[in-house]
KEKE-3310 file (N, C-alpha, C; in steps of 0.2 Angstrom, whole numbers, plus 5000, padded with zeros to 4 digits):
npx = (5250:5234:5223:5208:5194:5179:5174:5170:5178:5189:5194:5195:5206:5216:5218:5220:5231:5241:5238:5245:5259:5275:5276:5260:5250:5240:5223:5211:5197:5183:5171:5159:5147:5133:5125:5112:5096:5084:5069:5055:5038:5034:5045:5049:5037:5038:5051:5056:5063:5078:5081:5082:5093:5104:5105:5109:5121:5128:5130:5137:5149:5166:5167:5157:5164:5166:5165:5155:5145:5127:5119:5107:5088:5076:5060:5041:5031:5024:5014:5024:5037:5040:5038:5054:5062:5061:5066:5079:5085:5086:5094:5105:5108:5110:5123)
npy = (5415:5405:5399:5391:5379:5369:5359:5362:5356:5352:5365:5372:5364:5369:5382:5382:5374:5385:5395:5391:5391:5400:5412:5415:5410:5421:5414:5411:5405:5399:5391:5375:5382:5384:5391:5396:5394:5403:5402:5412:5411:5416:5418:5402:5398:5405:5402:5388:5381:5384:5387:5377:5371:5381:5380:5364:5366:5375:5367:5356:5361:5361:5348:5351:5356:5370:5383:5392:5387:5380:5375:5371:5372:5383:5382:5384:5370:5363:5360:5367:5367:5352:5351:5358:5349:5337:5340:5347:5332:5325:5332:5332:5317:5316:5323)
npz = (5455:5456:5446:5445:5442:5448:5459:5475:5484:5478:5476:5489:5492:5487:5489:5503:5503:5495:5506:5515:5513:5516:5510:5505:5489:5477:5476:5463:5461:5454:5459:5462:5456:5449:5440:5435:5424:5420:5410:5402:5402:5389:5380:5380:5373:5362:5356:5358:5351:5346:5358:5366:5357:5360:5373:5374:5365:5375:5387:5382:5376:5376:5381:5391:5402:5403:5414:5414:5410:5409:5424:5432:5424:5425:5424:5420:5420:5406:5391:5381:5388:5388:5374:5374:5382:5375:5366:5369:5375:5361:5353:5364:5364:5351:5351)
capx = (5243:5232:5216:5204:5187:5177:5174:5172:5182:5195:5197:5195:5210:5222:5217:5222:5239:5242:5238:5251:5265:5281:5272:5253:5248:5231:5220:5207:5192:5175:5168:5151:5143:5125:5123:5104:5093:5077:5066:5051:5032:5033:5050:5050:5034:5040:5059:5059:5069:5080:5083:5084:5100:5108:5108:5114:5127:5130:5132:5142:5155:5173:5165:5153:5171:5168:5161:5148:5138:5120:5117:5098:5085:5069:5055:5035:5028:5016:5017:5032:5043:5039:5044:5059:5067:5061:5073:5087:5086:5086:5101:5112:5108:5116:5131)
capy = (5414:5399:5398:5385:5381:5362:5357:5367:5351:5354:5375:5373:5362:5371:5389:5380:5374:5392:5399:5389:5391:5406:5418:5413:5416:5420:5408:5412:5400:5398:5382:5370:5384:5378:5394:5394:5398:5404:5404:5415:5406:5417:5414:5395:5398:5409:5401:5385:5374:5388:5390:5371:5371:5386:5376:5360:5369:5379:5364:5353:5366:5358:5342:5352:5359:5380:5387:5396:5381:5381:5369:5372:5374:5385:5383:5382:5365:5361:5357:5371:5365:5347:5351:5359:5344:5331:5341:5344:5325:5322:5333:5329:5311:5316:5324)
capz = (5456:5455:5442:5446:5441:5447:5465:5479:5488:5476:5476:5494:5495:5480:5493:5510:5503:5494:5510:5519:5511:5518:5504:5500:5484:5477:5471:5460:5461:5454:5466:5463:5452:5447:5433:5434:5417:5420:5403:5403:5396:5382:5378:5379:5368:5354:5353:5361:5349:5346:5366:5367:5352:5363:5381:5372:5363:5381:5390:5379:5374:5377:5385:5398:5407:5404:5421:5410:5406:5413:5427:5431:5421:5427:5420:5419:5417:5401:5381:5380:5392:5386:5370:5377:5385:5371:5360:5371:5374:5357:5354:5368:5362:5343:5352)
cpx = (5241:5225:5212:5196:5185:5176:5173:5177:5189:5198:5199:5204:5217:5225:5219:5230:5242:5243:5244:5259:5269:5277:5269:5253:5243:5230:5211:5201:5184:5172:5161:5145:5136:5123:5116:5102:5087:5075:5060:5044:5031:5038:5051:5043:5035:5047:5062:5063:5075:5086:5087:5091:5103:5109:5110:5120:5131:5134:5139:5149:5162:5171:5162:5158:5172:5162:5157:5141:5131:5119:5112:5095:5078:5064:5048:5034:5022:5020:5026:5038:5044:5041:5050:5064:5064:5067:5081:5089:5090:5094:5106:5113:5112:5122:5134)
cpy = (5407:5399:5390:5386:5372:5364:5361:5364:5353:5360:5373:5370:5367:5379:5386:5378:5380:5396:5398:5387:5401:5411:5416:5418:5416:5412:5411:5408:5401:5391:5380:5375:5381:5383:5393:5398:5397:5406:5406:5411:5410:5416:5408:5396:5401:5404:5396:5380:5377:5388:5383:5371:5374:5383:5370:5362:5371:5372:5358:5354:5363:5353:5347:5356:5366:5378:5391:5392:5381:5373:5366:5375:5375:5386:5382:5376:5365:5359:5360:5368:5355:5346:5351:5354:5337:5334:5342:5337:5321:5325:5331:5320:5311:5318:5320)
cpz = (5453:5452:5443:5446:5442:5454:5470:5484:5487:5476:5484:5498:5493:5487:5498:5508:5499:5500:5517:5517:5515:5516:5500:5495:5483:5473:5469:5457:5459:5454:5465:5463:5450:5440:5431:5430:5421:5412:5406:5401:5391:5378:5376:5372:5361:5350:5358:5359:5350:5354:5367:5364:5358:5370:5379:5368:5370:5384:5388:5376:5378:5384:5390:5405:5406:5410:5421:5410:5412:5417:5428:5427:5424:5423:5420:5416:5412:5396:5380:5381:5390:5380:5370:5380:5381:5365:5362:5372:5366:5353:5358:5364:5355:5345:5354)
residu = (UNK:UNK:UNK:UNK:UNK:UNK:UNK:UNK:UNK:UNK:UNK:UNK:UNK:UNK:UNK:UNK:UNK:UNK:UNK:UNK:UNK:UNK:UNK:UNK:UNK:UNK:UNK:UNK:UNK:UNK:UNK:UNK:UNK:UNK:UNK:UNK:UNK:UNK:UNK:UNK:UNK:UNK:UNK:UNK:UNK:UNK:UNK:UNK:UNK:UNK:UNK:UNK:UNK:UNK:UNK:UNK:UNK:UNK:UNK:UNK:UNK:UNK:UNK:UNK:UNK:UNK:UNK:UNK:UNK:UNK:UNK:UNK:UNK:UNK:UNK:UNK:UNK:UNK:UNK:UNK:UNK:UNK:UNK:UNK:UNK:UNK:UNK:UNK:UNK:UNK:UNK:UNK:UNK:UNK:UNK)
# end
């Protein structure tokens, strides 16, 4: 069997030559993922450094290559979310 996680270009190719071989085998693919966060306005309000820390950890976790990592971020516009992305800045920026 075949584990693959990146591209849906690249799963897509890895699964068409798997499936052309005498006796395909599987191929096990998670493909061009996005992993959307939604943060709540009382959440980012209560626990937004906090939350900030926990998606820069998330994402940069073995250089940004686990297929967990959060690709979008939703969320209400105002001061909240403006703190929120001055601190993950300012974190990704220390990492």
């Amino acid at each position: 069997a075949v584990g693959f996680t990146g591209s849906r270009q690249g799963g897509r190719a890895l699964f068409d030559l798997a499936m052309q071989r005498p006796q395909p085998i599987p191929v096990f693919a998670e493909m061009s993922s996005i992993n959307p966060v939604v943060i709540l306005p009382k959440a980012l309000a209560r626990r937004g450094q906090r939350i900030a820390q926990e998606l820069v950890s998330s994402f940069t976790l073995g250089c940004g290559q686990f297929c967990t990592k959060p690709g979008v971020i939703v969320a209400l516009r105002g001061a909240a979310f403006d703190r929120l992305t001055e601190t993950m800045s300012a974190l990704v920026n220390a990492a």
